[in-house]
GUFIMI-491546 format. One record per residue (C-alpha): residue number from 1; residue in one letter; x, y, z. Coordinates in steps of 0.05 Angstrom, whole numbers. Example, Ala and Ser with C-alpha at 12.3 -4.5 7.8 and 13.67 -1.06 7.14 Angstrom:
REM GUFIMI-491546
NODE    nr   rest     east    north       up
NODE     1      A      246      -90      156
NODE     2      S      273      -21      143
//
This chain:
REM GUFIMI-491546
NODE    nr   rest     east    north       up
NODE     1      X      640      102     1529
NODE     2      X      658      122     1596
NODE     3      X      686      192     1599
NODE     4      X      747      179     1638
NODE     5      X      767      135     1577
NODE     6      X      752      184     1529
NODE     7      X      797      234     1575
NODE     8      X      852      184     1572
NODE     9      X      850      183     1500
NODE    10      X      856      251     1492
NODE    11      X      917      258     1537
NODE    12      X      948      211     1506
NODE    13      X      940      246     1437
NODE    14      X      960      300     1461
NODE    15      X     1029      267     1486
NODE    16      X     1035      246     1419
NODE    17      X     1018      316     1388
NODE    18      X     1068      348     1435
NODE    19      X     1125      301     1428
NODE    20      X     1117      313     1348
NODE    21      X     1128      393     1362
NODE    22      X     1182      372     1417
NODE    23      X     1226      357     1349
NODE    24      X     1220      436     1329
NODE    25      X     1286      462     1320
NODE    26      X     1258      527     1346
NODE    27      X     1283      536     1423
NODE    28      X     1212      567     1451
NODE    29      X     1163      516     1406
NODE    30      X     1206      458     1437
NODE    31      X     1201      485     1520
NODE    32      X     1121      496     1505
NODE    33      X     1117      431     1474
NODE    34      X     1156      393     1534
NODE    35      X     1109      418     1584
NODE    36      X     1057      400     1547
NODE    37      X     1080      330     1526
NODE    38      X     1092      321     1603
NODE    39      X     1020      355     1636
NODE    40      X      984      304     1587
NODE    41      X     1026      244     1598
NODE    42      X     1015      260     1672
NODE    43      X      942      252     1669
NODE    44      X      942      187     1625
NODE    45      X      983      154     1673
NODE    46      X      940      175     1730
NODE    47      X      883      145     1690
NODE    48      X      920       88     1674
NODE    49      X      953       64     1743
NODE    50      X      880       61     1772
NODE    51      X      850       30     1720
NODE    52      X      905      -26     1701
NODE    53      X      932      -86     1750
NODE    54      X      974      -69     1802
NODE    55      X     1040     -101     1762
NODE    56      X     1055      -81     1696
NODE    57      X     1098     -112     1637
NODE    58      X     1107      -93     1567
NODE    59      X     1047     -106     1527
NODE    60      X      985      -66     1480
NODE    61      X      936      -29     1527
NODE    62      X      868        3     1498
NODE    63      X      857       66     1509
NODE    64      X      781       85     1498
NODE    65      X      796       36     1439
NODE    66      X      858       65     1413
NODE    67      X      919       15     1418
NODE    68      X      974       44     1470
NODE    69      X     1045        7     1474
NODE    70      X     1072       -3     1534
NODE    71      X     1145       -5     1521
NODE    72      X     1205      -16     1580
NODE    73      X     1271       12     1558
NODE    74      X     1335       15     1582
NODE    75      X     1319      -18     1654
NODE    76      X     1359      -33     1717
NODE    77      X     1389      -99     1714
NODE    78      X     1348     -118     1773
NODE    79      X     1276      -95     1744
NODE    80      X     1291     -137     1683
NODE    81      X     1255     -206     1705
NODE    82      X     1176     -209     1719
NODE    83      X     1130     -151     1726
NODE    84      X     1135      -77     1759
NODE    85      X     1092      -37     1810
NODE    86      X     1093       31     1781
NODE    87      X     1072      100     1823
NODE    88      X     1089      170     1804
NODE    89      X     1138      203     1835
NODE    90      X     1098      252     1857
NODE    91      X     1047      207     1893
NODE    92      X     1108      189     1943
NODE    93      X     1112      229     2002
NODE    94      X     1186      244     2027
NODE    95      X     1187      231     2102
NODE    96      X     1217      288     2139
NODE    97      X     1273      243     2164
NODE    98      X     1298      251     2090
NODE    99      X     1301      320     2091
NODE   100      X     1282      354     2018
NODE   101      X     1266      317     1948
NODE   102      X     1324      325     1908
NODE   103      X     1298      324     1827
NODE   104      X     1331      337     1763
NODE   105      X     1281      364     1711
NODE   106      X     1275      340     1636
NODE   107      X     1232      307     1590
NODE   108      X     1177      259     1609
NODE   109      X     1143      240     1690
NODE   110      X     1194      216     1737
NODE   111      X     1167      144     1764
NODE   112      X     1182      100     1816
NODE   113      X     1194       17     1803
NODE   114      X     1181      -34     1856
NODE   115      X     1190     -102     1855
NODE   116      X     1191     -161     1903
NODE   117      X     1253     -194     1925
NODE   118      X     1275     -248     1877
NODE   119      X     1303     -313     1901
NODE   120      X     1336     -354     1842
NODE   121      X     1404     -317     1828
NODE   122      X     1456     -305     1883
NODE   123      X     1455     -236     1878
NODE   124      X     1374     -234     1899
NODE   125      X     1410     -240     1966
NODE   126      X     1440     -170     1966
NODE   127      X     1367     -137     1953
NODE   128      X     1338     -103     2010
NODE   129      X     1280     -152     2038
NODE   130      X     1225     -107     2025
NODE   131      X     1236      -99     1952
NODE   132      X     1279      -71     1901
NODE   133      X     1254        9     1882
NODE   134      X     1287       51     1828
NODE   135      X     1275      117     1794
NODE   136      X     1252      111     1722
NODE   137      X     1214      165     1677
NODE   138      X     1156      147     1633
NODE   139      X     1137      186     1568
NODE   140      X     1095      181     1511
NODE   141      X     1134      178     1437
NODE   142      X     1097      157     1365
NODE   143      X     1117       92     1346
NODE   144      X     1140       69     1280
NODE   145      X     1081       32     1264
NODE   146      X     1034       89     1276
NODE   147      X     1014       64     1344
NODE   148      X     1033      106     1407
NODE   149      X     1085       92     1450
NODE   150      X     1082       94     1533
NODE   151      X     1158       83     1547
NODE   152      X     1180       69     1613
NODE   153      X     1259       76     1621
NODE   154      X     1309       75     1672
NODE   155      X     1352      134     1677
NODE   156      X     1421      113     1713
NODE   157      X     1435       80     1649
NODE   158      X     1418      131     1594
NODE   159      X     1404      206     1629
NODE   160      X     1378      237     1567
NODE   161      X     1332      219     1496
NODE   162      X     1337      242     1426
NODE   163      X     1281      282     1402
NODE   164      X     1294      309     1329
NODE   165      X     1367      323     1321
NODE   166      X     1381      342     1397
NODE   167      X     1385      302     1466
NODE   168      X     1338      316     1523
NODE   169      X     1350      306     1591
NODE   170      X     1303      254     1621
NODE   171      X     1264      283     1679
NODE   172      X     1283      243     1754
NODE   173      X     1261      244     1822
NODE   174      X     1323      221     1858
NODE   175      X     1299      213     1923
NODE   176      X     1229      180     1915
NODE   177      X     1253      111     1906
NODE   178      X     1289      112     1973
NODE   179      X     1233      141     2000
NODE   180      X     1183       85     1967
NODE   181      X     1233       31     2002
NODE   182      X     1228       67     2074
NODE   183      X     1150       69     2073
NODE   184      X     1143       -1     2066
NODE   185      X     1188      -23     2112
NODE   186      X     1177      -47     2188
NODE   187      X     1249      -51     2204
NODE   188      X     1251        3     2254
NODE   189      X     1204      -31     2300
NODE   190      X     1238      -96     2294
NODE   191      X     1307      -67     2302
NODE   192      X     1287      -54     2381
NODE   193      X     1252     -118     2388
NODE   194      X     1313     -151     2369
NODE   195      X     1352     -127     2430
NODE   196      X     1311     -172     2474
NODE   197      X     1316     -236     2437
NODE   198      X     1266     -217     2373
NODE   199      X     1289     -257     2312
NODE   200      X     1254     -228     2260
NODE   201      X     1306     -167     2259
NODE   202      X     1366     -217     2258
NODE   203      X     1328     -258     2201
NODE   204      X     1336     -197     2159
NODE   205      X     1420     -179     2173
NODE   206      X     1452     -178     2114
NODE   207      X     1496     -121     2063
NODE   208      X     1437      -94     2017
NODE   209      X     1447      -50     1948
NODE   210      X     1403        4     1946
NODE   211      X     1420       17     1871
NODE   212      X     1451      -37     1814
NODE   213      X     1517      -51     1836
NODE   214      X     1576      -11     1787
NODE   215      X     1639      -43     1784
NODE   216      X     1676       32     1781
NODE   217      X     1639       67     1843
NODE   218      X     1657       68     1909
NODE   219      X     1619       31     1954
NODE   220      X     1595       75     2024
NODE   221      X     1582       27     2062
NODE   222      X     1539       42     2123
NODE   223      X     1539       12     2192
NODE   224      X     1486       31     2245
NODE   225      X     1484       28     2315
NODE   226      X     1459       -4     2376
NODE   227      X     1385      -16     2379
NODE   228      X     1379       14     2310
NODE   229      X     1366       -3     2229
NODE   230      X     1392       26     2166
NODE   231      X     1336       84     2170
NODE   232      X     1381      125     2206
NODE   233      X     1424      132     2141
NODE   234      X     1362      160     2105
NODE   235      X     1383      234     2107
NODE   236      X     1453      221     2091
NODE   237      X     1430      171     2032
NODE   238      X     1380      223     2007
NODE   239      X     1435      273     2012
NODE   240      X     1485      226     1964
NODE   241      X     1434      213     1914
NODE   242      X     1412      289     1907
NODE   243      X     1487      306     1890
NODE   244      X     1508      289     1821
NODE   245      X     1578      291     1837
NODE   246      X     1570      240     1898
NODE   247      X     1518      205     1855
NODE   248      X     1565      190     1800
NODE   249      X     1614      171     1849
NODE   250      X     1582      128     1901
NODE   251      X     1547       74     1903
NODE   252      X     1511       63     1976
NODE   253      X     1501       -1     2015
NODE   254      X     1470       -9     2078
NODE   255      X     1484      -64     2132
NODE   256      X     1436     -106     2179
NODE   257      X     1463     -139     2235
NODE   258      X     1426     -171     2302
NODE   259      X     1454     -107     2352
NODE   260      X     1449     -153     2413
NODE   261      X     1510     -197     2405
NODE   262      X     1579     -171     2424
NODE   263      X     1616     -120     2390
NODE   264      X     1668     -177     2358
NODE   265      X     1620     -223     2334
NODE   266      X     1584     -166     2295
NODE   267      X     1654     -153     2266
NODE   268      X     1654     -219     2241
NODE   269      X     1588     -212     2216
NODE   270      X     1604     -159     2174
NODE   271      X     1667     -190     2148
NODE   272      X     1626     -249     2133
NODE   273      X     1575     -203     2094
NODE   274      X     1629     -165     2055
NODE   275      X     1662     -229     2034
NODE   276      X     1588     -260     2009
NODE   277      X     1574     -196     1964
NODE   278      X     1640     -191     1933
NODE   279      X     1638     -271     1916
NODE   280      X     1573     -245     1885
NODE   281      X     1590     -184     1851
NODE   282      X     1664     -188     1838
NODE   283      X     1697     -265     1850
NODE   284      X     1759     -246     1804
NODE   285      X     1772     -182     1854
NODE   286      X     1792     -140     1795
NODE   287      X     1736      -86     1794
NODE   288      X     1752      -19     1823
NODE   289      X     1693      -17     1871
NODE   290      X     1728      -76     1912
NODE   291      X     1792      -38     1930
NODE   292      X     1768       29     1941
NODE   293      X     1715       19     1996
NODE   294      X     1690       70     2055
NODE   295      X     1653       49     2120
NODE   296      X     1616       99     2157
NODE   297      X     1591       73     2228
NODE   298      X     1553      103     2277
NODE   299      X     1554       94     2352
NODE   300      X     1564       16     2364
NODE   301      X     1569       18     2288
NODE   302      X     1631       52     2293
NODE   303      X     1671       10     2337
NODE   304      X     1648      -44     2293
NODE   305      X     1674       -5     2232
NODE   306      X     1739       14     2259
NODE   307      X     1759      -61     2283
NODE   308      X     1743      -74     2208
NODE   309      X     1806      -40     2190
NODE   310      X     1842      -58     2241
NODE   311      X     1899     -121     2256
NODE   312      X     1876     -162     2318
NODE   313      X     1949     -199     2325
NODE   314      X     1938     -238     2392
NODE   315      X     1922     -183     2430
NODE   316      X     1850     -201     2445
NODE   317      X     1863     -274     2439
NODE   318      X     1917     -274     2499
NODE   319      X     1860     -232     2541
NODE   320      X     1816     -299     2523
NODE   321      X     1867     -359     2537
NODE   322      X     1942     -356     2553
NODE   323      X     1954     -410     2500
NODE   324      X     1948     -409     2427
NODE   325      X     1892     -442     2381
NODE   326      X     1921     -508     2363
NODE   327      X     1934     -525     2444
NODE   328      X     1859     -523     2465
NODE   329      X     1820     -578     2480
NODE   330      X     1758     -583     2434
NODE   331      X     1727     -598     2362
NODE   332      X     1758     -559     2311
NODE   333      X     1694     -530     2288
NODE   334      X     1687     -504     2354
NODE   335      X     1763     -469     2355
NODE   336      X     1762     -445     2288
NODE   337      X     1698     -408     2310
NODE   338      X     1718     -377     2359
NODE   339      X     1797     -357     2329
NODE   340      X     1758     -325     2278
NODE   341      X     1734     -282     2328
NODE   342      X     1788     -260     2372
NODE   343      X     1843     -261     2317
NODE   344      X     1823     -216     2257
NODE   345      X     1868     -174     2190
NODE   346      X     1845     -107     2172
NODE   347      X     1793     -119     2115
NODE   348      X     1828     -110     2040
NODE   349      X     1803      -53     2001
NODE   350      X     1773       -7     2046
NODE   351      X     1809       62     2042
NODE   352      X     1775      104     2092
NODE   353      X     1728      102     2151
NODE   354      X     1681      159     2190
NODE   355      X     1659      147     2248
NODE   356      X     1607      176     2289
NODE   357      X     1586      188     2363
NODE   358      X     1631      119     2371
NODE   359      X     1642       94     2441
NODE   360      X     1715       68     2426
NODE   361      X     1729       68     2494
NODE   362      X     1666       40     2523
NODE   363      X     1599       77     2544
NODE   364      X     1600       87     2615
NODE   365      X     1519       76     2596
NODE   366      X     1523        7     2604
NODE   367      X     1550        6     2667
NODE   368      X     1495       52     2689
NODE   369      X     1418       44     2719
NODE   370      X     1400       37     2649
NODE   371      X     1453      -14     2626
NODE   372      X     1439      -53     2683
NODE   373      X     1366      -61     2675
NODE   374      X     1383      -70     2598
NODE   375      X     1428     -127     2612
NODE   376      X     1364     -165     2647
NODE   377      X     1325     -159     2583
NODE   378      X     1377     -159     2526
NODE   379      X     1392     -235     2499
NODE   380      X     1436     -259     2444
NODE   381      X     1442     -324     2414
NODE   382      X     1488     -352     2359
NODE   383      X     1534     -414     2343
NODE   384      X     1591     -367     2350
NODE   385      X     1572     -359     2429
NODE   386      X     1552     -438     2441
NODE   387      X     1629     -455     2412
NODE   388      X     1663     -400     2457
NODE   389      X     1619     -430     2526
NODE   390      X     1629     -501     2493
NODE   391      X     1716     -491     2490
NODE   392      X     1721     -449     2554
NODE   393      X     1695     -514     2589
NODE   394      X     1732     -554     2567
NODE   395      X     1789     -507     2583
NODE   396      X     1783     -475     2642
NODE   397      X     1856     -472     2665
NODE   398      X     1879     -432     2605
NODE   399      X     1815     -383     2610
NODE   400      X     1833     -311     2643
NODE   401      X     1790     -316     2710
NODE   402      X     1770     -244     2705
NODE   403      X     1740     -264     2637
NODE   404      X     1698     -320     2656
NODE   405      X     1685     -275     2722
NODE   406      X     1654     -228     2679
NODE   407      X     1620     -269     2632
NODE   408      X     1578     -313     2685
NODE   409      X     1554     -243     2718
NODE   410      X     1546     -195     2657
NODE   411      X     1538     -246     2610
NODE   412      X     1562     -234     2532
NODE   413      X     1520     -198     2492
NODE   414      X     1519     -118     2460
NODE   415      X     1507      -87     2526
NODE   416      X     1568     -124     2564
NODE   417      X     1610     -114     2506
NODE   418      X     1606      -41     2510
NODE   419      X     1626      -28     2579
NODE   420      X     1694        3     2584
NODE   421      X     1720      -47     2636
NODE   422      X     1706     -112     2610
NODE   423      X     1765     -146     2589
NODE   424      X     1758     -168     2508
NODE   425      X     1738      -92     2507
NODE   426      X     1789      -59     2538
NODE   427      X     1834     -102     2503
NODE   428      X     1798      -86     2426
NODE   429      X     1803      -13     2454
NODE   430      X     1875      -12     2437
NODE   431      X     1867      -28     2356
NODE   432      X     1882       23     2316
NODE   433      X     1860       26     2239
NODE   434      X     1922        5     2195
NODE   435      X     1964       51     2159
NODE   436      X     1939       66     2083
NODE   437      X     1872       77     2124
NODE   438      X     1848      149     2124
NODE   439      X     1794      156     2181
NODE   440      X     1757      210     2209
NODE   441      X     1725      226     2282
NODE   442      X     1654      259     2297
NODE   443      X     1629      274     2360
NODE   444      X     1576      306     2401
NODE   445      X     1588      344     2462
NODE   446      X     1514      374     2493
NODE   447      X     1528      433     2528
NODE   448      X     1529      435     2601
NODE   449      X     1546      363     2597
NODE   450      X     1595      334     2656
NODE   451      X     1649      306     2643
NODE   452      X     1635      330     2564
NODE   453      X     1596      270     2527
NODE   454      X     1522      275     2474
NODE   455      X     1488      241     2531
NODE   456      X     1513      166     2516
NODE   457      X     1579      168     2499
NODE   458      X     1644      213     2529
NODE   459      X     1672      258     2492
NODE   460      X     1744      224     2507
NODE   461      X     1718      161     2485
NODE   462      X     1686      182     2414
NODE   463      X     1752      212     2400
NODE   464      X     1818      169     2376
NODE   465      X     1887      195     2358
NODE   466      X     1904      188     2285
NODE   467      X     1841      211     2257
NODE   468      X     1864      253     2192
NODE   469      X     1804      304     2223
NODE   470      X     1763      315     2282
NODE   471      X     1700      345     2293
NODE   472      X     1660      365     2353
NODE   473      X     1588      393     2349
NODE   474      X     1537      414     2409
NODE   475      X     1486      353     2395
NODE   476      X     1461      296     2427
NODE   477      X     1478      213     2403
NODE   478      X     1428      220     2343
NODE   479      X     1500      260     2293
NODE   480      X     1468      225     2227
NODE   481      X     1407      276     2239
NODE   482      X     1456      338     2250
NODE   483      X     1463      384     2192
NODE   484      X     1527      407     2215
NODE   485      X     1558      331     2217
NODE   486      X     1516      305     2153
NODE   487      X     1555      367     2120
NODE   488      X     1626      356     2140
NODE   489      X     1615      280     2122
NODE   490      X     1592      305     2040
NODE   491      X     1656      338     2059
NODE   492      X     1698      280     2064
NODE   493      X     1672      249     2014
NODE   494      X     1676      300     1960
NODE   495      X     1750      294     1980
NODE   496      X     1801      252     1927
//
């Protein structure tokens, strides 16, 4: 018999052995016997994950001929159906992007779960597209048949075991899973592809759960910026999850949206998203989660975020067309289309907003050398777009001239819509969030920067009266990867 098996079998004896003594009622027998029960169930499952296939599901293993039972308890919701990948914790390396490795010791080996994407219940749809990962912990136990027990359990459920007469904390790794998730995907890369008319990126825009959705946390719901993909949330994400009282209190989702359409139709976009999850996760609209929501935007992501709590009225329509919808020429497809984009309510249920580095004012970037040559390459297409050209030919009279002007020169996509003089944007400019809305202003200013800006955007633009705080920090655009922002922000949030 091979004497890797023979090791295995001994490990996993041991586990046994250990987890027998872990029931002591003496204090310094039980700590011995935990770290024990863990070193041993360490190396069985290091045997174990090379020598069994890749996906696992419950089922009897043999261990150098000894029966072991593998056991799933107490899963997420999303891991129930079809078989898991399973790594230890340990084996996933934390990208420095993420900052530290927040863990919460206890019994047993903190694990990570992956599985693929599903596609046959609506809420597959509100999985990220590289998988669904989640912490779990794995121990060994006797069963009550004699034969041993490898249990592998989730831990947002049930945090703790009973061993003897007293509960355990289960051992977790709360950052690997995230960090499992953000090795395997590509999204960065296609995120800048997309700018110039890649449609992978766009194929992928969606609102994603990065945990099973709870009816009585708050959603955080993160918006990124121009040019950019959820991964720039990864530090602030790790940073929720390695707090317990954020943890307990938030749940995050993260948004992906093609950044090379105009600022509007990305606010429809995300309106359109919100309103598919919640048919998903909450159609009666009675669950706490769906009135108590926050948006945190960055850059771009930010104007988008703030015209999501914010009351169009005709104020960007009558920069569009000096008549109202129902006296255009066209199909009414076409109309509705595009009155869904210039006339917009605040979005129900979300309480607060941050936003970050957020050129509410325009960028004076894209009118720049660089904006310029960016317009030549950036491209956006959507139905959204055709129906806008398609009406505003068919009504050219009641168009504003300066409009059309600037569409046919600039054209309309991310880039245009950012520059402080065009016309739907200096127009949007004036929206305010809505009262009941708390919201809160971060901003860079580099020093020895003239007139004061972090390189992209003014200081005067990032900045909006209102804003229930302000706060300004020497960096450049990148605030999500400031310590002195990503503080203040666990700040806010900590608040009632």
């Amino acid at each position: 018999m091979p004497r890797k098996g023979l090791a295995a079998r001994s490990w996993m004896r041991c586990a046994v052995a250990a987890y027998r003594a872990a029931e002591s009622d003496q204090a310094a027998r039980q700590a011995e016997a935990q770290s024990i029960a863990d070193s041993c169930t360490h190396e069985l499952l290091g045997f174990l994950l090379d020598e069994e296939p890749a996906l696992w599901r419950p089922r009897t293993l043999s261990v150098a001929g000894q029966p072991l039972r593998v056991v799933f308890r107490d899963l997420p919701n999303s891991l129930y159906d079809g078989p898991i990948a399973l790594v230890r914790a340990d084996e996933v390396t934390i990208p420095a992007v993420m900052g530290e490795r927040y863990t919460s010791p206890g019994y047993g080996v903190s694990m990570v779960g992956w599985q693929a994407q599903c596609h046959d219940k609506p809420i597959c749809a509100l999985d990220p597209p590289d998988g669904i990962t989640r912490a779990l912990t794995a121990w060994v136990e006797p069963g009550q048949d004699g034969v041993a027990e490898l249990v592998v359990a989730g831990t947002r459920k049930r945090s703790e075991i009973t061993i003897g007469q007293r509960s355990v904390p289960l051992a977790t790794d709360f950052s690997a899973a995230y960090a499992a998730l953000f090795d395997r995907t590509r999204i960065n890369r296609l995120a800048v592809w997309n700018l110039i008319g890649g449609r992978q990126f766009a194929l992928r825009a969606g609102l994603y759960l990065l945990e099973d959705y709870d009816p009585a946390k708050t959603p955080l719901i993160m918006v990124h910026g121009l040019g950019r993909s959820p991964m720039v949330w990864a530090r602030l994400t790790n940073l929720i999850d390695g707090s317990p009282e954020l943890r307990a209190r938030y749940q995050v989702w993260h948004i992906i949206y093609p950044t090379n359409t105009p600022v509007l139709l990305n606010r429809l976009y995300l309106q359109r998203m919100m309103d598919r999850a919640w048919r998903i996760l909450d159609p009666d609209g009675t669950a706490p989660a769906h009135h108590d929501m926050v948006l945190i935007g960055h850059s771009m992501g930010g104007v988008i975020s703030r015209l999501m709590v914010s009351n169009s009225g005709n104020v960007i329509w009558n920069t569009v067309f000096d008549v109202p919808p129902d006296v255009l020429r066209g199909s009414p497809e076409d109309i509705a289309q595009i009155e869904a984009l210039f006339r917009f309510r605040a979005y129900p249920g979300v309480t607060r907003a941050i936003f970050l580095a957020s050129p509410h004012l325009g960028s004076p970037t894209a009118d720049s050398f660089l904006g310029r040559l960016a317009l030549r390459f950036v491209h956006a297409h959507a139905p959204e777009l055709d129906a806008l050209r398609r009406v505003a030919e068919e009504n050219r009279a009641h168009e504003n001239p300066l409009l059309a002007q600037d569409y046919s020169r600039k054209g309309l996509t991310s880039i245009s819509t950012l520059r402080a003089g065009q016309p739907v944007s200096h127009a949007a400019q004036s929206l305010m969030p809505v009262p009941g809305v708390r919201y809160y202003t971060l901003a860079g200013n580099l020093r020895g920067s003239n007139p004061p800006s972090d390189g992209f955007v003014p200081l005067q633009s990032a900045l909006i009266p209102g804003a229930t705080s302000t706060t300004i920090v020497d960096s450049n655009h990148k605030l999500y990867l400031n310590d002195e922002v990503l503080a203040k922000i666990l700040e806010i949030l900590r608040q009632p």
